[in-house]
C-alpha positions as CSV (number, residue, x, y, z in Angstrom):
1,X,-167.9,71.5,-2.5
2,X,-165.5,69.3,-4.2
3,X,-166.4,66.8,-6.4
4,X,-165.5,63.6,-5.0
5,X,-164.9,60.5,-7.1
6,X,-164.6,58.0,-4.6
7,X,-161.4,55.3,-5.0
8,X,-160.1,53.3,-7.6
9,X,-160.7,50.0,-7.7
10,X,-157.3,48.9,-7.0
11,X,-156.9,51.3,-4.6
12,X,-156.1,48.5,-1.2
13,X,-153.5,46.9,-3.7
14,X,-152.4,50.2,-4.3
15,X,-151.9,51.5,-0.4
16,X,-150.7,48.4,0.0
17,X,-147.6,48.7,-2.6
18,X,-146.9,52.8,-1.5
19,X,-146.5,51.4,2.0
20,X,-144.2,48.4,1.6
21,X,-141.8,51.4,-0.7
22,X,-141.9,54.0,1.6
23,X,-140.7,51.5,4.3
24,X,-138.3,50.6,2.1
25,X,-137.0,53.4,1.5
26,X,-137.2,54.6,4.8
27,X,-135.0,51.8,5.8
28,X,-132.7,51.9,3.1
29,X,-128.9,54.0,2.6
30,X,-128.5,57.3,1.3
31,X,-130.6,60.2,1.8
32,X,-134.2,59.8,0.7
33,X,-135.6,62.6,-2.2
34,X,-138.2,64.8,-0.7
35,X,-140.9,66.8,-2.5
36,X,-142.3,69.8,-1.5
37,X,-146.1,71.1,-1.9
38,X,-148.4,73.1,-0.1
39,X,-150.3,71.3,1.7
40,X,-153.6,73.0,3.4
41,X,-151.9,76.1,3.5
42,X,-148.5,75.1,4.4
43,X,-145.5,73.9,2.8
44,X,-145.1,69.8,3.7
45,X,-142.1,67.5,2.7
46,X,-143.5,64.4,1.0
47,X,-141.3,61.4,0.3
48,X,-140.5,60.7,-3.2
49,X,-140.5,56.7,-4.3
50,X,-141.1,54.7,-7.7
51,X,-143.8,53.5,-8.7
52,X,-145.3,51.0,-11.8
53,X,-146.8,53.0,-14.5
54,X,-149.0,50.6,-15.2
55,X,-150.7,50.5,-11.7
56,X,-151.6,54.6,-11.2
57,X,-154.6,55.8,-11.9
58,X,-155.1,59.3,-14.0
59,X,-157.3,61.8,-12.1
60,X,-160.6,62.0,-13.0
61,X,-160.8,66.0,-11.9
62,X,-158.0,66.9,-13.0
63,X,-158.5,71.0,-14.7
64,X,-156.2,70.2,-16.8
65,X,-158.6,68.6,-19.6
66,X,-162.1,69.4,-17.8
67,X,-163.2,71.5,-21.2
68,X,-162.2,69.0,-23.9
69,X,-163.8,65.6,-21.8
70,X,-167.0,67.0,-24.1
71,X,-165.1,66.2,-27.1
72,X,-166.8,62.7,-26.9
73,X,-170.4,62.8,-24.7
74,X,-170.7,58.6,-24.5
75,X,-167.2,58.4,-23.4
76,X,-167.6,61.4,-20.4
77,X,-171.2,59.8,-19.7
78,X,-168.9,56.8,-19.1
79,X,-166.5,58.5,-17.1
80,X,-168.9,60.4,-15.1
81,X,-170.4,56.6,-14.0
82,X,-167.0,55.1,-13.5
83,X,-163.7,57.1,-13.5
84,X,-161.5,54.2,-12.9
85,X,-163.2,51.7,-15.5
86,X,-160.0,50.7,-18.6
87,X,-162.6,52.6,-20.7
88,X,-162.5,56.1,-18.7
89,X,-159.0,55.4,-17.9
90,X,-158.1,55.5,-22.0
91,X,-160.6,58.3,-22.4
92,X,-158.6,60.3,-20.3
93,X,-155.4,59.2,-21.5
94,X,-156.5,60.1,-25.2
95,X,-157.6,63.6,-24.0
96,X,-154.0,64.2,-21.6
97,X,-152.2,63.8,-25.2
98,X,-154.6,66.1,-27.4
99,X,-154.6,69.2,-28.9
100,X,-156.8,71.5,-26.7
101,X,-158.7,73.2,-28.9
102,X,-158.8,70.1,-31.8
103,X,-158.8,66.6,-29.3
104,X,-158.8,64.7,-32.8
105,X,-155.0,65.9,-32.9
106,X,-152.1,65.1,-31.0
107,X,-150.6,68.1,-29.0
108,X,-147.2,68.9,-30.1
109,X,-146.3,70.4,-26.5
110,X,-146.5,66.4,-25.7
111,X,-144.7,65.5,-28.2
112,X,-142.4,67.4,-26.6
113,X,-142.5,66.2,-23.0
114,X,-142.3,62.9,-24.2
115,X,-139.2,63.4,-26.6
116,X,-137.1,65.0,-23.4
117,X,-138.6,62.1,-21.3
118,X,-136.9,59.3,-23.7
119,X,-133.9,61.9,-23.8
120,X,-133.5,63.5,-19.9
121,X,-135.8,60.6,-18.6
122,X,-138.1,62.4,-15.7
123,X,-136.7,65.2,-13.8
124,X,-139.3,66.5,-11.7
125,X,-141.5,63.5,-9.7
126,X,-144.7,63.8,-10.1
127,X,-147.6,63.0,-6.7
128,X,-149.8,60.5,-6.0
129,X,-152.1,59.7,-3.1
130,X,-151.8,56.4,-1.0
131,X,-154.7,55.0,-3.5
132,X,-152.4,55.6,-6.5
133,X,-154.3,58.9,-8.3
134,X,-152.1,61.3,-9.9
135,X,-152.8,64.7,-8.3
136,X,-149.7,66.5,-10.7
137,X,-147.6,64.5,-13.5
138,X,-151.1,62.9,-15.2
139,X,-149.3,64.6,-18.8
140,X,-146.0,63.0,-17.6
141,X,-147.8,59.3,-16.6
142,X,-149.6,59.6,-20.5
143,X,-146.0,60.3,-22.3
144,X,-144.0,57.5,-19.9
145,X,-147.0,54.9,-20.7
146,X,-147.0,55.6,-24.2
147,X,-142.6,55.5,-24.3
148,X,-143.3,51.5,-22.6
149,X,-141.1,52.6,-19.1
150,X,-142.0,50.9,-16.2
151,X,-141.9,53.0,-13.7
152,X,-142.4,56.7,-12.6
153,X,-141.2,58.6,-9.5
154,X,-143.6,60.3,-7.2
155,X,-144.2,62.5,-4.4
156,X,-146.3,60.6,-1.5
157,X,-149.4,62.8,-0.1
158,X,-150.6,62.4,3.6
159,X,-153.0,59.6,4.2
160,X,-155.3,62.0,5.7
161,X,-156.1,63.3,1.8
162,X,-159.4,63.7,0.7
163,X,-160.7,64.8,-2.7
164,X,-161.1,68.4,-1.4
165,X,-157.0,68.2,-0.6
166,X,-156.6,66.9,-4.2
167,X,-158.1,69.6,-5.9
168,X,-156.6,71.8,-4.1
169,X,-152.7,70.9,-4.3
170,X,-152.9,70.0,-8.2
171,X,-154.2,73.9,-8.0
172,X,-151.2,75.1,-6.1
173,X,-148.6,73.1,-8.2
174,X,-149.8,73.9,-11.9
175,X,-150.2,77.7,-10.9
176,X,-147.0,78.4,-10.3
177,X,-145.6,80.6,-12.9
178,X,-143.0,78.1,-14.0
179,X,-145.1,75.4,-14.9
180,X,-144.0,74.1,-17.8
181,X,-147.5,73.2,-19.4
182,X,-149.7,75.8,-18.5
183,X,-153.9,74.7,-18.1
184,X,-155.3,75.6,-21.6
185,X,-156.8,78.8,-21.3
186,X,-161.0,77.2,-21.2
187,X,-159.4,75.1,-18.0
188,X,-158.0,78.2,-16.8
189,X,-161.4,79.5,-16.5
190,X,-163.0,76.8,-15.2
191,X,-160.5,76.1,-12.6
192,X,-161.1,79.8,-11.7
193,X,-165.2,79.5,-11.6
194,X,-165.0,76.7,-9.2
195,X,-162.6,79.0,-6.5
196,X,-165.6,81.0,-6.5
197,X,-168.0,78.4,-6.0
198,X,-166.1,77.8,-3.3
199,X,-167.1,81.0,-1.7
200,X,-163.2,82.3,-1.9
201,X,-162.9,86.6,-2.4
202,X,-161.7,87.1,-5.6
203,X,-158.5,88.9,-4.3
204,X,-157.6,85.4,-2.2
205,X,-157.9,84.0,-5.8
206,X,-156.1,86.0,-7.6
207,X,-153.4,85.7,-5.3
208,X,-153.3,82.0,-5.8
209,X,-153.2,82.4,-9.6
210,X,-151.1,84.4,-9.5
211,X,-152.7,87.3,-10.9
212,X,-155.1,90.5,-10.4
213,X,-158.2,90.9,-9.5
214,X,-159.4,93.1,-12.7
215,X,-158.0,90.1,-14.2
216,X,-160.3,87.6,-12.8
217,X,-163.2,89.8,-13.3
218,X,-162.3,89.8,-17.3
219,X,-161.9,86.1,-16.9
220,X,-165.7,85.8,-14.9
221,X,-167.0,88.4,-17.8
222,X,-165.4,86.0,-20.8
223,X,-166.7,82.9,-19.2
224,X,-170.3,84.1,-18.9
225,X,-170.0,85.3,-22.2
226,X,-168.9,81.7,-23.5
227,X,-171.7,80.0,-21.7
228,X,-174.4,82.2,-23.2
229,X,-173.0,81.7,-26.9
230,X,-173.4,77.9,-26.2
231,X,-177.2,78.3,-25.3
232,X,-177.8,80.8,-28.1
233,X,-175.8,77.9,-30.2
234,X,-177.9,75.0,-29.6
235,X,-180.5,73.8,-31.9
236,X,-181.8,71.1,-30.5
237,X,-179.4,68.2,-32.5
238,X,-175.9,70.3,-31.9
239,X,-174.7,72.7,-29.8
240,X,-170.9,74.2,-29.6
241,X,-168.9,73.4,-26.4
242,X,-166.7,75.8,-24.2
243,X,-163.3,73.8,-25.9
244,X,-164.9,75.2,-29.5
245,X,-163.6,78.8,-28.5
246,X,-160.4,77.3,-26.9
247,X,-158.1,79.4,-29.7
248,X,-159.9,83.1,-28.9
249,X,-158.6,84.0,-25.6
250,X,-157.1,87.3,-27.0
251,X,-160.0,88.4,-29.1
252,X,-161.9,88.0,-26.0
253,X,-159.2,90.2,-23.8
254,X,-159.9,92.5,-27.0
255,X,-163.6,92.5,-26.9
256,X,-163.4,92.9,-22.8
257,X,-161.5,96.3,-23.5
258,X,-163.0,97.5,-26.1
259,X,-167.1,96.8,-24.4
260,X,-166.1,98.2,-21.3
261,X,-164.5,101.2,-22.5
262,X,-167.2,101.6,-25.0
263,X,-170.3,100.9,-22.3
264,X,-169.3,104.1,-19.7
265,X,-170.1,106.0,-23.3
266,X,-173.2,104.0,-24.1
267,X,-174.2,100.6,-23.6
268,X,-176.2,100.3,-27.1
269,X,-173.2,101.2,-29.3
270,X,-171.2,98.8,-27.1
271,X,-174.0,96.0,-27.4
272,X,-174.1,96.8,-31.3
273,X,-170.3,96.5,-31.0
274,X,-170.1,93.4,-28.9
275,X,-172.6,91.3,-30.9
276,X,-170.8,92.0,-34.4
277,X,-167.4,90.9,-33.0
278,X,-168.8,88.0,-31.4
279,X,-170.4,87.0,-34.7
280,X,-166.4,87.7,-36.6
281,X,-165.3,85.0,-33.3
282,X,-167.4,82.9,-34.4
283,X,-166.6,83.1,-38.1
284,X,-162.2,82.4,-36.8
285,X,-161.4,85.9,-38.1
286,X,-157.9,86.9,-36.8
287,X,-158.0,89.6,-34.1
288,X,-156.4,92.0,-36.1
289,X,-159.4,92.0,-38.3
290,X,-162.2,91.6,-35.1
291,X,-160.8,95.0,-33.8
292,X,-162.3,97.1,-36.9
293,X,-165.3,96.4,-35.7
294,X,-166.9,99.1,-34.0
295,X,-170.4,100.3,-33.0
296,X,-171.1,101.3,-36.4
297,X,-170.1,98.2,-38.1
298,X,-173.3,96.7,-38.9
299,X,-174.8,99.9,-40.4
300,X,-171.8,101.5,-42.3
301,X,-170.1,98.2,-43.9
302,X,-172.5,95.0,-42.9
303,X,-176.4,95.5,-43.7
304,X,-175.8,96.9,-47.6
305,X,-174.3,93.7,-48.2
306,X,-176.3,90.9,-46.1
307,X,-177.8,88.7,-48.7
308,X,-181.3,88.3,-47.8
309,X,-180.7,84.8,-46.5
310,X,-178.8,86.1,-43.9
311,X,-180.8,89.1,-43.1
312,X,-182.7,88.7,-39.6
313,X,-186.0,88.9,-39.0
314,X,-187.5,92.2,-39.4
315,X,-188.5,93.3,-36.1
316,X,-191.5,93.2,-34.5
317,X,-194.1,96.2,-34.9
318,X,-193.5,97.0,-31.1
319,X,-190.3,98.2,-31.6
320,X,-191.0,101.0,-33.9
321,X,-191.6,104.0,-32.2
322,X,-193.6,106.6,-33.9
323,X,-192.5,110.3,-34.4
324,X,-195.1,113.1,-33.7
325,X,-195.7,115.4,-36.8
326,X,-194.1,113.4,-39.2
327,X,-196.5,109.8,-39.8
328,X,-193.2,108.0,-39.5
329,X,-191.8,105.4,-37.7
330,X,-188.3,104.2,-36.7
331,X,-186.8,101.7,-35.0
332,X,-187.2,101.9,-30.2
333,X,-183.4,102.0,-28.8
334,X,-182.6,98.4,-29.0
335,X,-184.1,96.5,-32.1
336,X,-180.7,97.2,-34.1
337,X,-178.8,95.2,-31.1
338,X,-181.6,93.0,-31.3
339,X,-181.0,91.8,-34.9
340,X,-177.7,92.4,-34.7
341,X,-177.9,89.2,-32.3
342,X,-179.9,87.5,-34.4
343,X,-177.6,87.1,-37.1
344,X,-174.9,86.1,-34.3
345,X,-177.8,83.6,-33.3
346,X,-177.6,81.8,-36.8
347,X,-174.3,81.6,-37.0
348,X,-174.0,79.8,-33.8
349,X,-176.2,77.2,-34.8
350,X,-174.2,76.9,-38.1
351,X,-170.9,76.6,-36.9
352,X,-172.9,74.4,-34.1
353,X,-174.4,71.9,-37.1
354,X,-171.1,72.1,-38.9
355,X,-169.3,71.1,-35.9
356,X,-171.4,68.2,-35.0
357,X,-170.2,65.7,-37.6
358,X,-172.3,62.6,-37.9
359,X,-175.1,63.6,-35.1
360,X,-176.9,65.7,-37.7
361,X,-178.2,65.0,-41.5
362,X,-176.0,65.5,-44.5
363,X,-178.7,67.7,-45.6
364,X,-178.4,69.9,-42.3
365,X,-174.7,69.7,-42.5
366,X,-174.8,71.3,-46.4
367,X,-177.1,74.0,-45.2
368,X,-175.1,75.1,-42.3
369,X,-172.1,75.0,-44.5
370,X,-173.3,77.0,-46.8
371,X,-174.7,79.7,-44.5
372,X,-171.4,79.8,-42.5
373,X,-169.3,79.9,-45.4
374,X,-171.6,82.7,-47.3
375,X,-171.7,84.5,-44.1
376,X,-167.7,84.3,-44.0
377,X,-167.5,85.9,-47.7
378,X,-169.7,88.9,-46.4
379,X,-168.0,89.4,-43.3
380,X,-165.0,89.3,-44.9
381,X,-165.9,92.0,-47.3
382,X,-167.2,94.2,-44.8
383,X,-163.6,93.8,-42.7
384,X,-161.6,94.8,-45.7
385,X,-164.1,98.5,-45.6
386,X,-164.2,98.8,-41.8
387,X,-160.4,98.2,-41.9
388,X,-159.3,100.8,-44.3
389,X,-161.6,103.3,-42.7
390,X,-160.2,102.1,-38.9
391,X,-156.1,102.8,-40.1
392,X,-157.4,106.5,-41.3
393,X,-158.3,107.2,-38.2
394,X,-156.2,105.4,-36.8
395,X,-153.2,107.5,-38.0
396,X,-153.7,109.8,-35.2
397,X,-152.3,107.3,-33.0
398,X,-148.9,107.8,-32.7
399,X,-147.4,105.5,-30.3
400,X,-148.6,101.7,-32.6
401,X,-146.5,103.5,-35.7
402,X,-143.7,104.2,-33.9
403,X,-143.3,100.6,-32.8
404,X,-144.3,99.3,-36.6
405,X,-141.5,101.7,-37.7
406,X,-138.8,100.2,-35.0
407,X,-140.3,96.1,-35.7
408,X,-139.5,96.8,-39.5
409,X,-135.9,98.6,-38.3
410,X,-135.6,95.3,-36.4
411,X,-136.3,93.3,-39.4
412,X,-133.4,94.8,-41.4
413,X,-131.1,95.0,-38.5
414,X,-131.7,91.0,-39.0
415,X,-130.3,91.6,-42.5
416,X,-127.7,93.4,-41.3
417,X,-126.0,91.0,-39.2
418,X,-126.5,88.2,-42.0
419,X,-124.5,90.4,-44.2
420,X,-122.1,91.7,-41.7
421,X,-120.9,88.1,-40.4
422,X,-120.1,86.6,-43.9
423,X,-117.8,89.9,-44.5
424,X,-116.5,90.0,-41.1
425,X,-117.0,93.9,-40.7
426,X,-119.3,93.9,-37.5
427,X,-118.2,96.5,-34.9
428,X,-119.3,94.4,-31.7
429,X,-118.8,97.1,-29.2
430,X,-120.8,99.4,-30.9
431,X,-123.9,96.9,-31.7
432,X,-123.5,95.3,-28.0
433,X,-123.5,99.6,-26.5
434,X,-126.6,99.9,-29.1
435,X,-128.4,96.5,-27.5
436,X,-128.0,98.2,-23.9
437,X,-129.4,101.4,-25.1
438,X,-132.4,99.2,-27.0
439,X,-132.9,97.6,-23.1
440,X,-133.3,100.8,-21.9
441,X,-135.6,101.9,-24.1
442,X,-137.6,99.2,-24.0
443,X,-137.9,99.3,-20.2
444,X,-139.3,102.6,-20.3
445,X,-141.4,102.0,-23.1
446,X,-143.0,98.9,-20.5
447,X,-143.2,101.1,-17.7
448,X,-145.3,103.8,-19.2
449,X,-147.7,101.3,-21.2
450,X,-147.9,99.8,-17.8
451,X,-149.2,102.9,-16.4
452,X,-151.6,103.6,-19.0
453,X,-153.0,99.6,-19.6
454,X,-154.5,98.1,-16.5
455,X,-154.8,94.6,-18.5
456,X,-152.2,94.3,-20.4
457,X,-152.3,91.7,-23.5
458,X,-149.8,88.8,-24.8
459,X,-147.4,91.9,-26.3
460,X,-147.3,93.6,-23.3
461,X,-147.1,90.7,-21.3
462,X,-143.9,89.4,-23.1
463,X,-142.5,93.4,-23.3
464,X,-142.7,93.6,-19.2
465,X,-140.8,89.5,-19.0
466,X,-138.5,90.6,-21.2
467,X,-137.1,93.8,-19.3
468,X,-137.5,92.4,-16.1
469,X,-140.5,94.3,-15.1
470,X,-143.0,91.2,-13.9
């Protein structure tokens, strides 16, 4: 079900005010501005009108900033209680405008919305219910408040709506593939968790999203994932929050790819493998450095150079299994994944400690500083090993060097035309012939990596746009 947040406090003044302008304007010259949305499963004209800034209401549910409302506890504690309070009503105003992955910073994406509202003024209307909440345009409401304009143009839902309805439209209108701010990708996920509470099949959902199904499944997998490094983080003081991880959507696509495919061989070494990228995550190394590790990370580059600080727990006596002949013992199938997640464990609850600011003691906060950072030295180190011995084997793999070899090509054809256009001595109907030949090539270049990726990543992604092949 829906969460429902009952109305706004001024919500009669509110009804009151949409009534007497749609009247108005249904009464008035000209041809009145229409907006249209789907509306329970059908496309529906909705009058458009103004309205005073000042009087609508941000929406409490909106997915747009569900993650990062944990940025401040006492202030979503408060907004849980009272949505429409000033004080909830600023909270979420404060969290419309941030950076998703750093609330303490503005976004510049609104920077930009609000520089071509004082420039274009509003192009698109946003929509409102008869109570005066924003169901779409809460970002637009936050930049037009902040420029001091009076009034904003909106779309008018039903007065049948209910909180399910509202949910459900803002859904339909921000996952359209032109929206111009797209959900941050933790919102993404959560918007997608709650169509599945909802009891709809994952193909129905995927539809609305406007994507596939192996897709949503690598979504459910990554969120899962995310929920269980936030219990493993917590220490009883701090724990990390799902908007902490806001910035590693691709090393997640990375690590989805690289488990599965390495879990059909064996689902140890993929374990070993998962755990030791999840601990790099954790630690903000780039993805180009996450994917050197492999299953044999921790034994051929990591343990040797573990301090003993950061060394886990040796394992308990039950997992040594005995071999018969020989009076020795080695490790059961499992304790190495075991303390490989015990040192992702600690460095959860560091980053968790680090992260929590003025909830814990300077005395905590040294100590999980100096783990974390320690930790980030070795890790390092090891990456710099793994990495050299992951581009010799890699060499074998043709098709990445050719397209290194054509990017760096690209990079002096860049040079090229620098040169060429301060001499004048570009032939134009020879580079123009070479561009169409480049399309062509890149088109069939996307339609075989098409074939041969089922879930493509942000390169791929952009390759298929660009040649038309979405």
């Amino acid at each position: 079900m829906s969460i429902d947040f009952g109305q706004p406090h001024e919500a009669a003044d509110n009804r009151e005010l949409v009534a007497q302008r749609l009247k108005e304007l249904r009464n008035g010259s000209g041809v009145p501005e229409t907006l249209t949305v789907e509306w329970r499963g059908k496309p529906t004209h909705v009058e458009v009108i103004d309205m005073p800034v000042e009087v609508l209401c941000y929406n409490p549910g909106t997915h747009r900033i569900r993650a990062q409302r944990a940025y401040d506890l006492a202030r979503d504690r408060a907004l849980e209680e009272d949505p429409w309070s000033p004080e909830s009503q600023d909270y979420l105003h404060f969290l419309l405008k941030a950076l998703p992955a750093d609330p303490s910073v503005t976004d510049k994406a609104f920077e930009i919305l609000k520089e071509s509202l004082r420039e274009y003024q509003q192009n698109e209307p946003g929509l409102i219910t008869r109570e005066g909440i924003l169901v779409n345009g809460n970002t637009r409401r936050a930049a037009l408040k902040d420029l001091g304009r009076p009034s904003m143009r909106v779309g008018v839902l039903p007065e049948s709506c209910t909180w399910s309805d509202i949910h459900a439209v803002e859904l339909s209108l921000q996952l359209r593939p032109d929206t111009r701010r797209d959900y941050s990708y933790i919102n993404h996920l959560l918007a997608l968790e709650e169509q599945v509470k909802l009891g709809k099949p994952l193909p129905e959902i995927a539809r609305n999203f406007h994507t596939t199904t192996p897709a949503c499944d690598r979504d459910l997998w990554i969120l899962a994932q995310l929920r269980d490094l936030l219990s493993r983080s917590a220490t009883g003081t701090a724990s990390l929050r799902l908007m902490d991880f806001e910035n590693a959507k691709e090393r997640f696509f990375e690590l989805y790819r690289a488990y599965n495919t390495e879990s059909a061989r064996n689902r140890e070494r993929a374990d070993l493998m998962k755990e030791g990228r999840l601990a790099a995550i954790v630690l903000d190394f780039a993805k180009t450095d996450v994917r050197f590790i492999q299953p044999d990370f921790h034994e051929r580059f990591l343990d040797q150079r573990l301090p003993a600080e950061l060394r886990p727990r040796p394992a308990q006596e039950s997992t040594a299994v005995a071999i018969p002949g020989l009076g020795r013992t080695v490790q059961a199938a499992g304790a190495r994944v075991t303390e490989a997640k015990a040192l992702t464990d600690s460095l959860l609850r560091a980053k968790a400690v680090k992260a929590a600011g003025a909830a814990v003691t300077v005395e905590e906060q040294r100590a999980a500083t100096e783990v974390f950072d320690r930790a980030h030295d070795v890790f390092n180190e090891a990456l710099e090993f793994a990495g050299k011995d992951f581009r010799l084997r890699k060499k074998r793999l043709a098709a990445p060097d050719r397209v290194a070899d054509a990017c760096k090509d690209l990079e002096q054809c860049v040079t090229d035309l620098v040169i060429a256009r301060g001499n004048g001595s570009l032939d134009e109907g020879a580079f123009d012939d070479a561009l169409l030949q480049l399309h062509t090539i890149m088109e069939r270049v996307a339609i075989e990596a098409g074939k041969s990726i089922q879930l493509p990543g942000e390169g791929l992604t952009w390759l298929k746009k660009a040649v038309g092949r979405q």
